[in-house]
KEDREN-339098 format. One line per field, with one value per residue (C-alpha): x negated, y negated, z; chain. Coordinates in pm, 1 decimal. Each point is the difference from the previous one (the first is absolute). Example, Ala and Ser with C-alpha at 12.3 -4.5 7.8 and 13.67 -1.06 7.14 Angstrom:
<recs>
east -1230.0,-137.0;
north 450.0,-344.0;
up 780.0,-66.0;
mol A,A;
</recs>
This chain:
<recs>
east -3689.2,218.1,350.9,295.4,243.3,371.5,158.4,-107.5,179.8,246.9,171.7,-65.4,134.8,-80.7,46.4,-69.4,-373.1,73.4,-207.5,-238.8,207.4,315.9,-261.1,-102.9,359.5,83.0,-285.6,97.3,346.0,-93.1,-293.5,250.0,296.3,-293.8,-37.8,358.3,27.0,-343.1,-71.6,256.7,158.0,-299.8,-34.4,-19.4,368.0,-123.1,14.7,315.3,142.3,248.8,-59.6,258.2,346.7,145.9,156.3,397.8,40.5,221.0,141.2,45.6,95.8,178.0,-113.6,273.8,265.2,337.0,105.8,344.6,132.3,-133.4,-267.7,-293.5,-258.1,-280.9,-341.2,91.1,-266.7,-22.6,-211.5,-60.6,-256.1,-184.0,60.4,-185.4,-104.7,326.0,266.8,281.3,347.9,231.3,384.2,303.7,-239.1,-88.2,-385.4,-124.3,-271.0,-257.2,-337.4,-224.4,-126.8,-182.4,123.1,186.4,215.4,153.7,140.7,336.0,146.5,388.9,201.5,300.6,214.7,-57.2,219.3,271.8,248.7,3.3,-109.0,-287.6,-288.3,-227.1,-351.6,-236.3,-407.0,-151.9,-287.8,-117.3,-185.2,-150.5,179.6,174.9,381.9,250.4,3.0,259.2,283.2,-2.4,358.2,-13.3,308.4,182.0,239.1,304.1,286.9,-51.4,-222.7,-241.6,64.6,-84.6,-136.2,-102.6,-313.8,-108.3,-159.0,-68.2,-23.5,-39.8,307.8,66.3,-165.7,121.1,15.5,-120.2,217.9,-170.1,275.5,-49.4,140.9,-121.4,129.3,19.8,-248.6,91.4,277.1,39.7,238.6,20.0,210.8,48.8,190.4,-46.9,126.5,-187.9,115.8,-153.5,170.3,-56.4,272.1,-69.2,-334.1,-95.3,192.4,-193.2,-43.7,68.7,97.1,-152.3,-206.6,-226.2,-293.4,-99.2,-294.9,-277.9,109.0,352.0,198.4,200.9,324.2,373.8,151.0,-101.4,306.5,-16.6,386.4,-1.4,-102.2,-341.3,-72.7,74.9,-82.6,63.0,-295.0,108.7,-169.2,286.2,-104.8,-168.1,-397.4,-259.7,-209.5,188.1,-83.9,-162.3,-203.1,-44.3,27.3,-5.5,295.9,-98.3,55.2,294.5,-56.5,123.5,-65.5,-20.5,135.4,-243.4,227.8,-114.2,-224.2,-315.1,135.5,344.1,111.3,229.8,118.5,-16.4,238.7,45.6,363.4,45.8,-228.5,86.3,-130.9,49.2,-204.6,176.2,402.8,-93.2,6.2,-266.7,66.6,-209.5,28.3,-87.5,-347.4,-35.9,71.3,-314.7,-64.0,-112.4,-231.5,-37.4,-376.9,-168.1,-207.6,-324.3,-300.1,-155.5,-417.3,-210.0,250.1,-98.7,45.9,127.9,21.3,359.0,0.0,-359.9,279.4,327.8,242.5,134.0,232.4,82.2,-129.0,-265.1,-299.0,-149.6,-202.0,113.4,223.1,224.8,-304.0,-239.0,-23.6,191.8,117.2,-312.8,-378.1,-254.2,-275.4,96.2,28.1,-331.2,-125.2,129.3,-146.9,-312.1,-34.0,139.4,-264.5,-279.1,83.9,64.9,103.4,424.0,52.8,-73.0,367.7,-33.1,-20.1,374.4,135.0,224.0,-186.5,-314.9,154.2,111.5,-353.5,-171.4,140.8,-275.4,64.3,358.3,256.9,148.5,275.2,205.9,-25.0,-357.6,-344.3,-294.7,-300.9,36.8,-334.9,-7.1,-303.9,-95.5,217.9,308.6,-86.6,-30.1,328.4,159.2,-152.2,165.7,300.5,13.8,-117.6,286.7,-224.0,149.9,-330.2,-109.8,-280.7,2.9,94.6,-323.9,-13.9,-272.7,-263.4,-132.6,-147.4,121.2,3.7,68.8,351.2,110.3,266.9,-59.8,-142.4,88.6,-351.3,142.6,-153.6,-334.9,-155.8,-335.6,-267.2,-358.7,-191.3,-142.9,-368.6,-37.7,-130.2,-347.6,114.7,257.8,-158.6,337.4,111.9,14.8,257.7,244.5,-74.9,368.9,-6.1,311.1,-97.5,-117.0,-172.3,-7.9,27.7,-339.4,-38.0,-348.7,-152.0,171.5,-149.2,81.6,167.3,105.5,210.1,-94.5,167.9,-122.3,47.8,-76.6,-59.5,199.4,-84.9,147.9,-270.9,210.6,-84.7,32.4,-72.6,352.3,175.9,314.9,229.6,-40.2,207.0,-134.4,92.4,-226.7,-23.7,-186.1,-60.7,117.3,343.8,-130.2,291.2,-239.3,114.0,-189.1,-69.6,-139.1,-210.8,0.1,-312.2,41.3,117.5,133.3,309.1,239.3,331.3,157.2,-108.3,210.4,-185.7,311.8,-64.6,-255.7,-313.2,95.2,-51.4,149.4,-147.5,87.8,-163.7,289.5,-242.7,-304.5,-316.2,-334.2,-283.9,-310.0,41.0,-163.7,-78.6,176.4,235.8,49.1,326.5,-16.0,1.7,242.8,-19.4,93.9,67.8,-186.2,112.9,91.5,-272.7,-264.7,-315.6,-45.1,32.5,297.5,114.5,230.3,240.7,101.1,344.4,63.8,-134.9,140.6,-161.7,97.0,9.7,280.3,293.7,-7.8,244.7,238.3,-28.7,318.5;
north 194.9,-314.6,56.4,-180.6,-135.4,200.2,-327.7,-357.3,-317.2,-37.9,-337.6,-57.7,275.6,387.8,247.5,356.5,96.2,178.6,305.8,81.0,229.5,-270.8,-257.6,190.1,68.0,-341.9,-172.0,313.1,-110.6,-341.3,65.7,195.4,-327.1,-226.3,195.6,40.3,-357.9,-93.9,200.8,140.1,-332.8,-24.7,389.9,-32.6,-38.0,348.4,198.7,-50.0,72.0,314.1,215.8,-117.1,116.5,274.6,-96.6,58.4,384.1,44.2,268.7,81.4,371.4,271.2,395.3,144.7,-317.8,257.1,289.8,196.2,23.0,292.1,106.3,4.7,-162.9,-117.5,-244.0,-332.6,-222.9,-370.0,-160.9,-350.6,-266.4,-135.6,286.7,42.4,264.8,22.3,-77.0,161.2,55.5,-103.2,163.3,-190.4,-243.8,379.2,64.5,375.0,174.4,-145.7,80.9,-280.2,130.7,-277.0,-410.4,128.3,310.5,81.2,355.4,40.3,288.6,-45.7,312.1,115.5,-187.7,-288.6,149.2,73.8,-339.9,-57.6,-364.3,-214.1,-47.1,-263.4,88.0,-269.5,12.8,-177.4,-117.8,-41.0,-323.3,-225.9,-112.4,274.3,11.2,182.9,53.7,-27.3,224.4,290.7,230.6,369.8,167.5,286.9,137.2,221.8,139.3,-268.2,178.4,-399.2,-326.6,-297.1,-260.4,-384.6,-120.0,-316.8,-316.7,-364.1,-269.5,-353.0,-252.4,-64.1,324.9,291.0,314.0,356.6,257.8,380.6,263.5,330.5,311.2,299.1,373.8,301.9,281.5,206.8,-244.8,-130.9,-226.3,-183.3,-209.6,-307.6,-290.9,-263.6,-374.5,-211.2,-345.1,-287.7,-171.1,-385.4,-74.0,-337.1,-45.0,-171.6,158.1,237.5,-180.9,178.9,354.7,331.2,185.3,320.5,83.8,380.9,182.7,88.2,410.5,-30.2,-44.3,-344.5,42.9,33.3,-260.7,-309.5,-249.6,-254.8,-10.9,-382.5,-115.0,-78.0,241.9,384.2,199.7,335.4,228.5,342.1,273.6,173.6,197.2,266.1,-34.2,176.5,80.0,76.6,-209.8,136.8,-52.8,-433.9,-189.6,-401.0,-100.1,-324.4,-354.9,-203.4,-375.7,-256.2,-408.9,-139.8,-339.8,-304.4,-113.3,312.4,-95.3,229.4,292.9,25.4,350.2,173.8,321.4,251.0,331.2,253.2,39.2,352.2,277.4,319.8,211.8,317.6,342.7,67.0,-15.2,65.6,-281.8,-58.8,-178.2,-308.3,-258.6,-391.6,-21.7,-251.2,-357.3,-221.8,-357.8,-324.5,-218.9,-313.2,-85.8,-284.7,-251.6,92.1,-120.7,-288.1,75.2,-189.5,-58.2,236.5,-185.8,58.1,391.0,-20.6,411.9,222.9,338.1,80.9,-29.9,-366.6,-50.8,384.1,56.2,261.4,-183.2,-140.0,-265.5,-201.0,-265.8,-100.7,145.3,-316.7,-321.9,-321.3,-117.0,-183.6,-7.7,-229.8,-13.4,282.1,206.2,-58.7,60.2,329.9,38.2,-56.0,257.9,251.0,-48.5,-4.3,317.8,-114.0,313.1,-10.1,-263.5,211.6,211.8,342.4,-5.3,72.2,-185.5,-331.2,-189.8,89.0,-95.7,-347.9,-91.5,110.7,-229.6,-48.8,57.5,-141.3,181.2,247.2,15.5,-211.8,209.8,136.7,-89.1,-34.6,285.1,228.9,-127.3,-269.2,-303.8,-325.5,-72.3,73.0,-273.1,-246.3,105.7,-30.5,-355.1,-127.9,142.4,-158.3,-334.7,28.7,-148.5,38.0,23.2,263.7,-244.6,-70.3,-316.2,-177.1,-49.1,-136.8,273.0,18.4,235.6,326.4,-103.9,266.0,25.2,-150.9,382.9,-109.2,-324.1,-71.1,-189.0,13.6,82.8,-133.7,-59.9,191.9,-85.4,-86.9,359.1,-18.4,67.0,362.2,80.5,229.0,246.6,13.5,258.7,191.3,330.5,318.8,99.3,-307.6,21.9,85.4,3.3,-20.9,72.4,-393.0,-91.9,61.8,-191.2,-2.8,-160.1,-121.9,-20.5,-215.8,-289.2,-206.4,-348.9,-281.8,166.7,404.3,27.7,218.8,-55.3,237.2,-65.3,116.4,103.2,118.0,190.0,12.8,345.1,-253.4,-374.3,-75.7,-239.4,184.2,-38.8,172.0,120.2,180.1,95.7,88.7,76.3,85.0,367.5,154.9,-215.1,-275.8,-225.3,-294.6,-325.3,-78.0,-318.7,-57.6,-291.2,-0.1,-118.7,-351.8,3.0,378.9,-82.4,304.4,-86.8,225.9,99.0,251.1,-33.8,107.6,380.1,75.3,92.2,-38.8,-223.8,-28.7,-224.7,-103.7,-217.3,-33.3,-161.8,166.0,7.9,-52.5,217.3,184.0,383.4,216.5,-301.5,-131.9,-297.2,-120.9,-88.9,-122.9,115.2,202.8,-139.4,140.6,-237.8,21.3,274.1,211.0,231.7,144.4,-59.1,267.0,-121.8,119.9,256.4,-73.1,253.6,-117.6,105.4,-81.5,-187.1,-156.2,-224.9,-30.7,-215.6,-253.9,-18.7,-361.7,-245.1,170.1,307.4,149.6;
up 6430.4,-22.1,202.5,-136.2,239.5,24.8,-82.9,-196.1,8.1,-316.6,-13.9,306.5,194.2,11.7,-242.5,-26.9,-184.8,-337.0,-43.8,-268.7,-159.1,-22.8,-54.4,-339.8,-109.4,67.7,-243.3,-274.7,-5.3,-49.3,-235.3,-215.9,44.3,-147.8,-283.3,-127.3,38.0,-118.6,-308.1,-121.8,-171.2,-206.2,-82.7,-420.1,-138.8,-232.6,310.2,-9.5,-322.2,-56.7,-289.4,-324.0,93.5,-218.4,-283.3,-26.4,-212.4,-337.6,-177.2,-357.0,-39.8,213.0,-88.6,-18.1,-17.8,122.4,158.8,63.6,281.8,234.4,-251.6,267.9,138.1,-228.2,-52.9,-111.8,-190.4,-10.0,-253.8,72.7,133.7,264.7,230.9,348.3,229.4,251.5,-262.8,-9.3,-235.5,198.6,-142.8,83.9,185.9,235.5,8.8,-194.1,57.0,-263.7,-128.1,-153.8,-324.8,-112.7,20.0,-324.8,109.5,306.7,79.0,247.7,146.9,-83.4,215.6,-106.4,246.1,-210.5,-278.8,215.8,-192.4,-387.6,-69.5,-30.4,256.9,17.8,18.4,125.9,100.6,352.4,41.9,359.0,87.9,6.9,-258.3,-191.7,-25.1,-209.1,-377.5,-253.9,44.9,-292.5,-9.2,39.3,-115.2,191.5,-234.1,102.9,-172.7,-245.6,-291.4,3.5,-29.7,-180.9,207.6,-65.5,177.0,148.8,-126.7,62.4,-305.6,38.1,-90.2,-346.1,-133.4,-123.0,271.2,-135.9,221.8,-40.5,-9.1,92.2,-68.0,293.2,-51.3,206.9,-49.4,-329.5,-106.4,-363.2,-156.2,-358.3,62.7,229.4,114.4,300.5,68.9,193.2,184.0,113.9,302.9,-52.4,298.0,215.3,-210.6,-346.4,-254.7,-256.5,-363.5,-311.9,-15.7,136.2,-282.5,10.5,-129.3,-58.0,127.4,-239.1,69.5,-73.1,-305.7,-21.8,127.3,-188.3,214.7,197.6,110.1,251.9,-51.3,-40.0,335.2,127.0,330.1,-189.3,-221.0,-152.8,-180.0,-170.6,-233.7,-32.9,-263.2,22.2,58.8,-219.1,335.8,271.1,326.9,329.2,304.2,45.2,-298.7,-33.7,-202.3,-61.4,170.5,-4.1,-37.6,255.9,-95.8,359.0,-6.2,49.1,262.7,231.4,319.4,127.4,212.3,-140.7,-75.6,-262.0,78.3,-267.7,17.2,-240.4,-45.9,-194.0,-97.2,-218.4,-222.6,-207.4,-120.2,-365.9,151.3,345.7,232.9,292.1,306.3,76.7,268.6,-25.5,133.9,368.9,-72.3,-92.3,-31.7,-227.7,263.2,-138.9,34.9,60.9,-245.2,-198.7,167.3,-129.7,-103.6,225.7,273.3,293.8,321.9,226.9,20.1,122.3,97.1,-16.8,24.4,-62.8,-317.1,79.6,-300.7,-80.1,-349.4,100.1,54.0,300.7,-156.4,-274.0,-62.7,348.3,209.4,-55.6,-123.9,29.8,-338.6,-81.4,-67.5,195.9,236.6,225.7,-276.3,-126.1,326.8,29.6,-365.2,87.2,302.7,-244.4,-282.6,265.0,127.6,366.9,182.9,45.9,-215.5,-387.6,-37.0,-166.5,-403.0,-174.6,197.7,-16.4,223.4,-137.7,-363.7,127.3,143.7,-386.6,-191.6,-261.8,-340.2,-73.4,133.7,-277.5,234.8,211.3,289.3,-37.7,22.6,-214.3,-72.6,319.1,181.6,279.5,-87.0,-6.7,-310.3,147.3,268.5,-276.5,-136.1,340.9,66.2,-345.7,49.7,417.6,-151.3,-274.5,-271.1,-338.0,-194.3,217.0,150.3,368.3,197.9,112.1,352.9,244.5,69.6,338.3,237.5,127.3,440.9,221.7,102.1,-313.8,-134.5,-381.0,-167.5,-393.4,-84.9,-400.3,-345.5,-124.6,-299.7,-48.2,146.4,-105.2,28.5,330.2,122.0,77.7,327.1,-44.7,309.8,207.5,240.8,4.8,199.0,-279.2,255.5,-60.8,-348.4,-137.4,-401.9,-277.6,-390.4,25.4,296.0,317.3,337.7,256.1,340.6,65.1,388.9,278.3,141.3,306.3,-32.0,267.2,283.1,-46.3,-281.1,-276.7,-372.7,-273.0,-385.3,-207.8,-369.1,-316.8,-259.5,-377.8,-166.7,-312.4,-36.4,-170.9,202.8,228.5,289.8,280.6,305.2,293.1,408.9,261.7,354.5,342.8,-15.1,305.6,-40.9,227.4,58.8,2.8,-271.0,-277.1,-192.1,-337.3,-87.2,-383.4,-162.2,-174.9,-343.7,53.3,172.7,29.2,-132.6,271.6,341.2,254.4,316.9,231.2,100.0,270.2,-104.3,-342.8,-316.9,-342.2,-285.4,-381.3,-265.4,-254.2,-251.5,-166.0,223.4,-203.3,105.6,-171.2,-46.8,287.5,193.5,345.6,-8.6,381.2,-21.5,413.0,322.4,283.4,306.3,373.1,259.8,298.3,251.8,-291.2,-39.8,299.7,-145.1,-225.8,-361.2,-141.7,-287.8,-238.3,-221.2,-322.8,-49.5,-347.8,-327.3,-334.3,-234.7,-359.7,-293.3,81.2,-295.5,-220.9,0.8,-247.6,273.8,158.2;
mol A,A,A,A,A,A,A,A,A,A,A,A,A,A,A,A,A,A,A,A,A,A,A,A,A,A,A,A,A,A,A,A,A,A,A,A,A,A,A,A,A,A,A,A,A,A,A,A,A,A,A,A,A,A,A,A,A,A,A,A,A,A,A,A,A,A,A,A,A,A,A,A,A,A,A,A,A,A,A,A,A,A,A,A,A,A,A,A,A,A,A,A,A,A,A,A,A,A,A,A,A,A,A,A,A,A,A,A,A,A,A,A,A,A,A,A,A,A,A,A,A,A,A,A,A,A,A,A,A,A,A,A,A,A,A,A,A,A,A,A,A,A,A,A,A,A,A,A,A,A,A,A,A,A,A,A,A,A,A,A,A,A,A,A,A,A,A,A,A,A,A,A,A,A,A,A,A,A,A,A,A,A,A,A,A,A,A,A,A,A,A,A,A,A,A,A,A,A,A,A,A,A,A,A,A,A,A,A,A,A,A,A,A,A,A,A,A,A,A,A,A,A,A,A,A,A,A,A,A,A,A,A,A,A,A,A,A,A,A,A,A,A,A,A,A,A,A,A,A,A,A,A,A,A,A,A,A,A,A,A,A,A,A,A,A,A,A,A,A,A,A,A,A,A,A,A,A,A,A,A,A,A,A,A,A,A,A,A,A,A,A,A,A,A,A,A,A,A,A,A,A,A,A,A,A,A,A,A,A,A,A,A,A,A,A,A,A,A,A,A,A,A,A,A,A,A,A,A,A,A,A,A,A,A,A,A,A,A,A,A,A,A,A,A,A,A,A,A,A,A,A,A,A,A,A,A,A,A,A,A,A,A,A,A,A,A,A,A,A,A,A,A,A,A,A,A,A,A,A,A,A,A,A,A,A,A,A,A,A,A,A,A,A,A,A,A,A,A,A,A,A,A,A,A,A,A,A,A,A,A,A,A,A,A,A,A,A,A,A,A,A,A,A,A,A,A,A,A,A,A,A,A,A,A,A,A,A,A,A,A,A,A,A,A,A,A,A,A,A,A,A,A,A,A,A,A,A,A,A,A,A,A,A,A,A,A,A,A,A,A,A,A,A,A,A,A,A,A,A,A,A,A,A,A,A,A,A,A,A,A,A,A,A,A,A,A,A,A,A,A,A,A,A,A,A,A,A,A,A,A,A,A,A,A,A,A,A,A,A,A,A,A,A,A,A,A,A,A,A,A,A,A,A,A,A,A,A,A,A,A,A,A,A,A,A,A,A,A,A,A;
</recs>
């Protein structure tokens, strides 16, 4: 057996031997180093993703809306949206005992204690994160010796329009009155003054009222039915709205407070106690979104200009339409995962933007595809006959976030290709046509390139708009080589392991047979040898509007 000497020469002097054992640690510890510093940087950026954070709760209802003071503890239920399991109600900004119902209701346990003090409570939801946050605030009334109230509730309105202010009337348990009076007031102190005068306009369940007088100035008014009602009045009834004309001159996050002044009311010639409701306010809100501006996406959560939703206008956008915005667009329509928002809502509405907009602040026929990109691009070029700029087309080169390669004429039909030898499994299909990716084959350097084809369901000439990707959510780049004389008019080439295409002109191809329209291409270094898979995460192709289109 081989003996190894106590000692060996280490720099030129003597050092202690290292065992076996602490030899074996030793190489461990720096076989594990190695690999944090060696593969982790190029661990697929997928692995790393978070799940989508939770979205930010609201409430619409209260069950019951008010309670006396000391009448018990009871089960509160809050109808709503987007709640998630953990919420909560939170009262007075305290956390209560909640059961998630559904991502609709939510049930909290409210205890006595928390009807010790007549007045209003605000009732809020929380929704842990990621993400998440706090809803609108909703009032729950605790009503003492006062027999109700009559309470105004608040709104936001953008400048120059005319504010609708609900107004509320919320009785005790077994009380009745038919008759009523309140005053409300409208504090315009230190801000733009109000325009015109106060009016009111009556709820669909209540007769119109005797009296209505702003008493010639602009901030007050006083509604009465002081005569006596057919149906005497009970339980929570919506009086109507009183109309505020917010000046033009108002800015985004400016706020009016609203306070009902005086409350009374009567059964026959008995008169019942009621108490002004908690003070509200007017929010002034900012401007309507603009359809097809929707970069940048100034805040993904949260209520930024207070007039109850969390995406709309003064949450995205910039003022304008152009390149960026067809960009984002064009991720959106393809389907690329975290870039399509949720249907219903504003963000959604200001990406479809094909038909004409029957609205200012709307969009076009509630789905997201390839026409809407042409809308987009004519509205970002400014062109007045709704035909786009020309521009030098080009390639789509790696690195390159978006390249505007313009519109074309059509072209002469091209030859079909007799087989593309495609994958069934990257065979991704619309009503249309459908997208295939034939088998890789080596080119200078170890890079790989794939052809790429589109098979019409049809032979009538269409655009077409598609994304695809690495399956596996390889982080590697992409580059598309576009075959000549079907030059994509856009190309988004700037996520990893991703690729997004359009032809905004009508591609020519025989029904049922494959059009190669060019190739993908992955650098060398990018892949391991194995050819790879490809998911196609969305596809649009239609017929393309004419000149005289939107």
């Amino acid at each position: 057996m081989l003996a190894l000497p106590p000692a060996v020469l280490w720099g030129g002097g003597m050092a202690p031997w290292v065992s076996g054992d602490r030899l074996r640690r030793s190489v461990w510890r720096l076989a594990a180093v190695a690999f944090l510093f060696l593969c982790l940087p190029v661990l697929p950026a997928h692995s790393l993703a978070r799940d989508p954070d939770n979205p930010v709760p609201s409430i619409s209802a209260l069950t019951p809306s008010s309670a006396t003071v000391g009448s018990g503890a009871f089960a509160l239920t809050v109808d709503g949206a987007g709640f998630v399991p953990g919420a909560y109600v939170q009262w007075n900004g305290s956390g209560r005992q909640t059961s998630v119902l559904s991502s609709t209701q939510l049930q909290a346990l409210i205890a006595d204690s928390d009807l010790a003090v007549a007045g209003p409570v605000s009732v809020t939801v929380l929704n842990p994160g990621p993400g998440g946050g706090v809803s609108n605030a909703v009032t729950f009334t605790v009503i003492g010796n006062a027999k109700g109230l009559v309470a105004a509730q608040g709104v936001g309105a953008l400048p120059g329009s005319v504010a609708l202010v609900p107004v509320t009337l919320v009785l005790n348990s077994g009380v009745s009155i038919d008759r009523l009076s309140f005053g409300l007031a409208v504090n315009d102190s230190g801000l733009p003054p109000l325009t015109g005068s106060l009016s009111f306009q009556t709820g669909p369940s209540m007769p119109s009222p005797n009296m209505v007088d702003s008493g010639g100035v602009s901030n007050a008014i006083a509604v009465s039915w002081y005569q006596q009602m057919a149906s005497p009045l009970s339980g929570t009834v919506y009086l109507g709205d009183v109309k505020v004309s917010v000046p033009a001159g108002a800015t985004y996050a400016q706020t009016y407070a609203l306070r009902v002044t005086m409350a009374s009311g009567n059964l026959g010639t008995t008169g019942v106690v009621l108490a002004p409701g908690a003070d509200a306010a007017l929010t002034v809100t900012g401007s309507a979104y603009l359809v097809g501006d929707v970069f940048p996406l100034i805040s993904a959560v949260g209520d930024q200009n207070g007039d109850g939703s969390y995406l709309e206008g003064g949450e995205f956008g910039d003022g304008g339409i152009n390149i960026l915005d067809l960009l984002w667009a064009l991720r959106a329509v393809t389907n690329i995962p975290g870039f399509r928002p949720a249907a219903c809502t504003d963000r959604f509405d200001a990406i479809d933007s094909y038909p004409a907009d029957t609205a200012s602040t709307r969009g076009g026929d509630g789905a997201l595809t390839i026409l809407d990109l042409v809308t987009t691009l004519r509205r970002a070029t400014g062109v007045d006959s709704n035909r786009p700029r020309r521009v030098p087309r080009g390639l789509c080169p790696s690195g390159t976030q978006l390249q505007a390669m313009g519109w074309r004429e059509p072209a002469a039909e091209p030859e079909a290709d007799s087989d593309s030898g495609s994958d069934p499994a990257a065979d991704r299909r619309d009503g249309r046509g459908s997208i295939e990716v034939g088998e890789p084959e080596r080119v200078a350097g170890r890079a790989l390139r794939l052809p790429v084809y589109f098979r019409p369901r049809a032979g009538q000439a269409a655009g077409l708009a598609f994304s695809l990707g690495l399956e596996g959510g390889s982080d590697a780049r992409l580059r598309f080589i576009p075959r000549p004389g079907v030059f994509p008019s856009l190309c988004d080439d700037s996520l990893p392991g991703i690729l997004a295409l359009v032809w905004l002109y009508p591609i020519s191809a025989t029904a049922g047979h494959p059009l190669q329209l060019g190739w993908v291409e992955l650098a060398a270094g990018n892949w391991a040898g194995s050819a790879p898979r490809f998911a196609l995460y969305g596809i649009s192709t239609d017929v393309l509007p004419s000149e005289a289109g939107p």
